[in-house]
N, C-alpha and C positions, 0 to 999 in steps of 0.2 A: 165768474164775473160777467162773461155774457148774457146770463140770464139777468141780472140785473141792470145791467145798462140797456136791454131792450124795456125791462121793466119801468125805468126811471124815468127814459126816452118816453114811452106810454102813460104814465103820469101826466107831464109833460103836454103832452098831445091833446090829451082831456082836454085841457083849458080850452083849447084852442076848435077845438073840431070833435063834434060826436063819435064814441067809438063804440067800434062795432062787439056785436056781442063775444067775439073769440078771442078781442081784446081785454073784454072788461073779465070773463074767463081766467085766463094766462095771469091777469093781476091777481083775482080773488085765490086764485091756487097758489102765488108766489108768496104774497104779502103776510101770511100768517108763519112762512117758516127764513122772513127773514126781514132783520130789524135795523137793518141801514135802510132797505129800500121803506119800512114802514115809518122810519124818521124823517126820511126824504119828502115823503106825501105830507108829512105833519108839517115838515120845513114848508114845501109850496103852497101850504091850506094859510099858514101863517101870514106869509107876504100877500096871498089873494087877500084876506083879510083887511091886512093893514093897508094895501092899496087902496081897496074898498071905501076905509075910514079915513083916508087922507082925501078921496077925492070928493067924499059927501057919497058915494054912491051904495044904499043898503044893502046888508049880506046877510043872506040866509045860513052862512056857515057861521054865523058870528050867537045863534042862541044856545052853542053848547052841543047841540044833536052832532052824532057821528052814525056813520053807514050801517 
């Protein structure tokens, strides 16, 4: 569970502040062999979204593309 709460914690962090590549790393290795943290990211892509759409402000995550 520690590895996913650094992970989630790093999710997280994204929003906020560029991360660095050992970060984006440590994600890209964790995320395919587990699937809370990969609903988790879907959970926070969601709300950036609807934020987005409630406040008028256009979203690039909003035409369907994924990573």
């Amino acid at each position: 569970m520690g590895k996913c709460k650094n992970i989630t914690r790093l999710l997280s962090d994204a929003l906020d502040r560029p991360l660095t590549i050992g970060e984006w790393v440590a994600i890209r290795l964790h995320l395919p062999t587990c699937s809370g943290c990969r609903n988790y990211r879907k959970q926070i892509r969601l709300l950036r979204v609807a934020a987005r759409t409630v406040s008028g402000i256009a979203s690039p995550e909003a035409d369907g593309s994924d990573d």
